[in-house]
C-alpha positions as CSV (number, residue, x, y, z in Angstrom):
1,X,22.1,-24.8,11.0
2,X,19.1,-27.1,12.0
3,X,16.8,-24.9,10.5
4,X,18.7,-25.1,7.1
5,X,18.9,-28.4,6.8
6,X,14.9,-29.3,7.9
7,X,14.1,-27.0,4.7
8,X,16.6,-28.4,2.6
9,X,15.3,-32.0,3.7
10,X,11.2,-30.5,3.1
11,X,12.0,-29.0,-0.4
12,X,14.7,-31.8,-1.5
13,X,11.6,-33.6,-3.7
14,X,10.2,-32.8,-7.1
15,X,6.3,-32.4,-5.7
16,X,7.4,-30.0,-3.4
17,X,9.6,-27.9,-5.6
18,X,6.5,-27.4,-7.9
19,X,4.8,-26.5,-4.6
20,X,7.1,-24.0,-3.9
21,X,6.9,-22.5,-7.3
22,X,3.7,-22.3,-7.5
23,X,3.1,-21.0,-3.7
24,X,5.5,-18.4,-4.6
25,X,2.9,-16.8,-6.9
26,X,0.4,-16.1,-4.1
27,X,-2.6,-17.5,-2.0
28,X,-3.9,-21.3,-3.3
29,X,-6.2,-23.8,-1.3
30,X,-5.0,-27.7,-0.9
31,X,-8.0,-28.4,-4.0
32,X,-6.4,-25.7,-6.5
33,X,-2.7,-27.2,-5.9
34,X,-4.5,-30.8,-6.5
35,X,-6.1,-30.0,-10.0
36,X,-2.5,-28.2,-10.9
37,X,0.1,-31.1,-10.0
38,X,-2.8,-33.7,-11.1
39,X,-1.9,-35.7,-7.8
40,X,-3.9,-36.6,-4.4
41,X,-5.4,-34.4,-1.7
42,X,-4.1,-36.7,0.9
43,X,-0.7,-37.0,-0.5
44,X,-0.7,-33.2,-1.5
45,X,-1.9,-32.4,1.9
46,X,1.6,-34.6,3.5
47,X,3.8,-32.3,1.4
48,X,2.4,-29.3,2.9
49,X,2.2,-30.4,6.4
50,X,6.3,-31.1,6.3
51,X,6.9,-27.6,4.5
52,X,4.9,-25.9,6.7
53,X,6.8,-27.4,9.4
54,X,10.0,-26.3,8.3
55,X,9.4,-23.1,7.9
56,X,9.0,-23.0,4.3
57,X,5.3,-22.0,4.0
58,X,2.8,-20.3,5.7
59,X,-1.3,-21.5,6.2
60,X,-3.8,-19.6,6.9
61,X,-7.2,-21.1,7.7
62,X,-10.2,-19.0,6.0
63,X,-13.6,-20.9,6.9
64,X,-13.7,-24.2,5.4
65,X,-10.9,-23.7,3.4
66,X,-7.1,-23.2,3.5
67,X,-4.7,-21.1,2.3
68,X,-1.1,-21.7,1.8
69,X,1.9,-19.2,0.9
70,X,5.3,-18.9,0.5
71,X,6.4,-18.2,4.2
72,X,6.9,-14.0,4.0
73,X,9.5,-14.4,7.0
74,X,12.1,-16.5,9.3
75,X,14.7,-18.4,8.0
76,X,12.5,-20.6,6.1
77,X,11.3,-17.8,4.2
78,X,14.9,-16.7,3.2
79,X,15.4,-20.6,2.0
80,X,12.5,-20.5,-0.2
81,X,13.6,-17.4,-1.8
82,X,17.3,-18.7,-2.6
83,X,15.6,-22.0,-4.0
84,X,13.0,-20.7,-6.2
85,X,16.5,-18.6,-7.5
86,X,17.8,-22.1,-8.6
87,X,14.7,-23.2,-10.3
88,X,15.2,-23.2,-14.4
89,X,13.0,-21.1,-16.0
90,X,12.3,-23.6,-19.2
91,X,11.4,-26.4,-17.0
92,X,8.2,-28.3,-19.1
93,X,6.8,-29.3,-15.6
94,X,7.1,-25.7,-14.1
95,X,5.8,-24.8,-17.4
96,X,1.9,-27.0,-17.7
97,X,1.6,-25.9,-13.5
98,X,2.2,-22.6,-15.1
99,X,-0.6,-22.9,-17.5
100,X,-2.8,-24.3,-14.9
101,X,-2.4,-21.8,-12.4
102,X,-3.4,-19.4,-15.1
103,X,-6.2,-21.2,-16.1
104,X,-7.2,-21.1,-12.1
105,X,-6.5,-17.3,-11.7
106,X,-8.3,-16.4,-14.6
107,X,-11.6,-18.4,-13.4
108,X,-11.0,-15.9,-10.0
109,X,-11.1,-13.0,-12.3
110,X,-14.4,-13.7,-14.1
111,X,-15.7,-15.1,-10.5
112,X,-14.8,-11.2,-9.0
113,X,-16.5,-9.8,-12.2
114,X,-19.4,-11.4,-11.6
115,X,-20.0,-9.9,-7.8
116,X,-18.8,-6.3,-9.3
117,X,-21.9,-6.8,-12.0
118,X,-24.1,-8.1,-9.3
119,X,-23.4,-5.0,-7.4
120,X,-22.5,-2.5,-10.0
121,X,-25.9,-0.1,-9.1
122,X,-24.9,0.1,-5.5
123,X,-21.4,1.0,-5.7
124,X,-21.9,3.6,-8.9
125,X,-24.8,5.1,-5.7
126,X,-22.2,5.4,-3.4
127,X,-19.9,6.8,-5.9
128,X,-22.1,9.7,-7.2
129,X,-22.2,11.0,-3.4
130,X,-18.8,11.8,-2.9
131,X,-15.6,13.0,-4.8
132,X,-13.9,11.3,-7.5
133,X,-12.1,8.4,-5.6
134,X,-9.1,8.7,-7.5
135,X,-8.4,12.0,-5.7
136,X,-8.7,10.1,-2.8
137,X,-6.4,7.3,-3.8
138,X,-3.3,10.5,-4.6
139,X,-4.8,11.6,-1.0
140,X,-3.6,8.5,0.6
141,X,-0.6,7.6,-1.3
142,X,0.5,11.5,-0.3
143,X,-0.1,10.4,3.3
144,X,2.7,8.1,3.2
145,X,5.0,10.0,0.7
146,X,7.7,10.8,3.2
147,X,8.3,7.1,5.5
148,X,9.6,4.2,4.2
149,X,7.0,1.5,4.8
150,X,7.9,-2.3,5.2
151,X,4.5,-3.6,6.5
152,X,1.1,-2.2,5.7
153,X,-2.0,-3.4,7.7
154,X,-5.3,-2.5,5.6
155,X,-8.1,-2.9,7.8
156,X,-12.0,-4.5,6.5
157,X,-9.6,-4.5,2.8
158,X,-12.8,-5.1,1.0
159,X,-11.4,-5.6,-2.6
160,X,-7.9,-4.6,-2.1
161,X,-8.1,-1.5,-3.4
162,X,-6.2,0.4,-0.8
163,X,-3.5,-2.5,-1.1
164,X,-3.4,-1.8,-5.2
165,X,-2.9,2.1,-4.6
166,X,-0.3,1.5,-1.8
167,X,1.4,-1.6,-2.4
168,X,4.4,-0.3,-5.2
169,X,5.2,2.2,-2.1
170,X,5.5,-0.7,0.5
171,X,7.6,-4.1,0.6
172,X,4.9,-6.1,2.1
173,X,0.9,-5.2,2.5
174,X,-1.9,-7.3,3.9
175,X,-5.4,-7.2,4.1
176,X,-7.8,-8.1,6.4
177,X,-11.5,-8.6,6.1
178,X,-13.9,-11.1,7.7
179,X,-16.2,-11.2,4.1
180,X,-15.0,-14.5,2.3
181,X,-16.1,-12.9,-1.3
182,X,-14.7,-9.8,-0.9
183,X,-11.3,-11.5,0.0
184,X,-12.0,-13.7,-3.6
185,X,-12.5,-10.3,-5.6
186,X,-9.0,-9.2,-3.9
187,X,-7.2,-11.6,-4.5
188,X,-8.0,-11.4,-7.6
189,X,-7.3,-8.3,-7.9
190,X,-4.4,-8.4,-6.7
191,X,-3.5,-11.1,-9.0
192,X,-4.2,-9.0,-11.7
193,X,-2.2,-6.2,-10.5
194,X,1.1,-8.5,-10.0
195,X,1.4,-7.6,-6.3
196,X,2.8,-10.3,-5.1
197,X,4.3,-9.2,-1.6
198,X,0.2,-8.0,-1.0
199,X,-1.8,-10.8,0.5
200,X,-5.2,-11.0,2.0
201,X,-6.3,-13.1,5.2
202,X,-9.9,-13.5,6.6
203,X,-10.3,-11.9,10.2
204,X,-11.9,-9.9,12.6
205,X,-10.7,-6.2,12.2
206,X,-11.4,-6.0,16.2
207,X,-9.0,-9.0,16.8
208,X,-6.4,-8.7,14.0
209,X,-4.8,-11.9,13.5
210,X,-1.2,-10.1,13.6
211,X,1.2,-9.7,16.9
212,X,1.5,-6.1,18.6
213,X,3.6,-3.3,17.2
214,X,4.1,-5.6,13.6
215,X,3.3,-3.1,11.8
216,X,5.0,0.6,10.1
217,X,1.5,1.9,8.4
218,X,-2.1,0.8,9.1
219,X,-5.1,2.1,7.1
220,X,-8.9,2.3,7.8
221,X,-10.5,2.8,4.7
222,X,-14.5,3.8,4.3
223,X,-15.2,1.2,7.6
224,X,-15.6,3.2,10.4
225,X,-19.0,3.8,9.2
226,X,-20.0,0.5,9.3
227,X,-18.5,-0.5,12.5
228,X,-20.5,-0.7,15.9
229,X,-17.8,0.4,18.3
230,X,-15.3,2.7,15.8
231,X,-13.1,3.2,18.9
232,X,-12.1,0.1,19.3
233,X,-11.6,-0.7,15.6
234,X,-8.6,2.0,16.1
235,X,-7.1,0.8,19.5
236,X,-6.9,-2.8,17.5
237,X,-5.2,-0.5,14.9
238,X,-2.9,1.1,17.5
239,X,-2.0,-2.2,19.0
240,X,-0.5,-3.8,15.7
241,X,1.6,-0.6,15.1
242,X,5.0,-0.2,15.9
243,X,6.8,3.0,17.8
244,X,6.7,5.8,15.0
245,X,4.2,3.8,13.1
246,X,1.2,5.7,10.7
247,X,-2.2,5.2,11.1
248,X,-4.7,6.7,8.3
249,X,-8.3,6.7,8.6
250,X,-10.7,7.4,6.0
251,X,-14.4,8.3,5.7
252,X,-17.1,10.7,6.1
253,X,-17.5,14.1,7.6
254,X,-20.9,14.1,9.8
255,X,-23.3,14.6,7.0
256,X,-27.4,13.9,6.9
257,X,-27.6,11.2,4.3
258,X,-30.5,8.9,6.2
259,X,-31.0,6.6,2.4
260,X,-27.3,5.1,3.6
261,X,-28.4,3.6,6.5
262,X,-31.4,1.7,5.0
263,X,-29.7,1.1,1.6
264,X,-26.0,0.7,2.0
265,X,-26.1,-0.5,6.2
266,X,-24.2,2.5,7.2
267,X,-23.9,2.7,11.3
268,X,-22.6,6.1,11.5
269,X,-23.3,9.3,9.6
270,X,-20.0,10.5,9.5
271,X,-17.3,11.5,12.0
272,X,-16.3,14.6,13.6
273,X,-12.5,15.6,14.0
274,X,-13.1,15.7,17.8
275,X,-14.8,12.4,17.6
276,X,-11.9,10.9,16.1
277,X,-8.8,12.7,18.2
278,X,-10.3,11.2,21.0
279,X,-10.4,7.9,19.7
280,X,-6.7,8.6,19.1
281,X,-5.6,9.9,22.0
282,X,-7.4,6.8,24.0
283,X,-5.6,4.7,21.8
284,X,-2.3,6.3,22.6
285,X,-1.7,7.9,19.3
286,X,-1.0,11.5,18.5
287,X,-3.4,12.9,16.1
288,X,-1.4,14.2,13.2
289,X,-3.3,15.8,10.6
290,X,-6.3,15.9,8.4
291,X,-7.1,16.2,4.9
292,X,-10.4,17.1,3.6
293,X,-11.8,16.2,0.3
294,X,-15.7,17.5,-0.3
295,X,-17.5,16.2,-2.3
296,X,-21.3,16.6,-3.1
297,X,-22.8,16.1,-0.5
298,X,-20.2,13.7,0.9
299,X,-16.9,15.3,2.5
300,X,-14.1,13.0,2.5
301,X,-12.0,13.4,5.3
302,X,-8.3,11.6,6.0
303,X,-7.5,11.5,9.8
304,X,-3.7,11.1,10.1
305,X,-2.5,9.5,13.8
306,X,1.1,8.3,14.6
307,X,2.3,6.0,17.6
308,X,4.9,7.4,20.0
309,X,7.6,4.7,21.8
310,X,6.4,5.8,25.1
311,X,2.5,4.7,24.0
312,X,3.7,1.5,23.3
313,X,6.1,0.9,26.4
314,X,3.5,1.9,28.3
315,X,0.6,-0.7,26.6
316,X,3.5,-2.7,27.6
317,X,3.1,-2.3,30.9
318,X,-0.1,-2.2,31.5
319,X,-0.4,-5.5,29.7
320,X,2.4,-7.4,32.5
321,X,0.5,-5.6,35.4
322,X,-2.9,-6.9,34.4
């Protein structure tokens, strides 16, 4: 009951209902939620700090900056959701932060738009070498057709695409990625899109930022070629996924494309099945079936891996021995 009443106490003022409304929406820094409520960083930053204390929102440090949320979880998360119920719809304040918040969202868009022009050569390269990635996308959602996912882990996210493709199949996806601008273009993205129970966070993909076994479906898409120890990308992958859990990986067959590694920083040349059943198997997953997509010259190849119980009971362990 304690809990109740600390978030009734944190959201019982009109600054921090907008604050909830608007947080509701997705990912905003302290300076965005300034310029919308027209008030304070100081005092903005004090109604934060006492919702974030009760439960009611979550932060997330990125850099310099911070991000706040809607918490996705706990008690104060099931608060928020019955308060932002009661909220009136035709409410004139609700309504100008509305506005504003579009104004801001839109300014993301055009921001993302910009890098994709900047960069619109490179990807169309990387493109033409492989098969259509829409076949891809079916690929993956095809993966997952037969679980019920409630958290998705997408690892190095990029621009959220693998979060847009799965996230009407799952009840809550998150990103991770260590690039601040490509976590700008997803959100964005993801903005556009209306995914709102997707979010992106900044992190290494070798030290997720998530607990062990949190997670029912992890995905590594097009990153293992870029990584300089792939195996232990997927162990990190293994740790964050719970007993039964799904982890797909996907890339390159072993091809001879040498311009990738000067022009697009590609580590690896591709990846053998062997190659990546051991990484499995030392991970304690059980490989679990592959897909292959070629492409000209580019195979694209989706390595399928599921965690058993006794994997996990066993990291378990290991990890109250050590």
């Amino acid at each position: 009951m304690e809990a109740v009443l600390m978030g009734l106490r944190a959201a019982a003022e009109p600054t921090r209902l907008r604050l909830l409304s608007l947080l509701a929406q997705g990912d905003l820094t302290v300076s965005e939620l300034t310029h919308i409520l027209g008030q304070s960083q100081p005092r903005v930053s004090r109604h934060l700090k006492l919702m974030c204390d009760s439960g009611l929102l979550d932060r997330f440090p990125e850099g310099a900056w911070v991000f706040y949320r809607v918490a996705a979880k706990g008690a104060g998360a099931e608060l928020a959701r019955h308060l932002l119920a009661l909220l009136p719809n035709d409410d004139p304040t609700l309504a100008l932060d509305q506005q504003r918040l579009d104004a801001i969202r839109a300014a993301r868009a055009a921001n993302a738009q910009d890098y994709f022009t900047e960069n619109a050569l490179r990807w169309d390269q990387m493109r033409s070498l492989h098969i259509d990635e829409r076949e891809v996308e079916q690929a993956l959602i095809k993966a997952f057709a037969d679980r019920e996912v409630h958290d998705l882990v997408d690892m190095g996210t990029g621009t959220g695409r693998v979060l847009e493709v799965l996230g009407p199949h799952v009840e809550r996806g998150i990103g991770i990625d260590l690039s601040r601008e490509m976590l700008a273009v997803a959100r964005a993205n993801l903005e556009r899109a209306e995914l709102r129970h997707c979010m992106v966070r900044q992190g290494d993909i070798t030290q997720l930022p998530l607990p062990a076994a949190s997670a029912d479906a992890v995905t590594i898409h097009q990153v293992l070629h870029y990584a300089a120890d792939p195996a232990a990308v997927v162990a990190e992958a293994a740790r964050v996924l719970k007993a039964g859990g799904q982890l797909v990986v996907v890339d390159f067959a072993p091809h001879g494309q040498e311009a990738l590694r000067d022009q697009h920083a590609h580590r690896r040349l591709g990846f053998s099945d062997d190659e990546v059943a051991g990484w499995f198997r030392a991970a304690g997953l059980e490989p679990a079936g592959t897909t292959r997509l070629p492409g000209q010259p580019l195979t694209v190849v989706l390595w399928q891996a599921t965690r058993a119980a006794a994997s996990i009971q066993k990291t378990i362990e290991t990890g109250a021995s050590a």
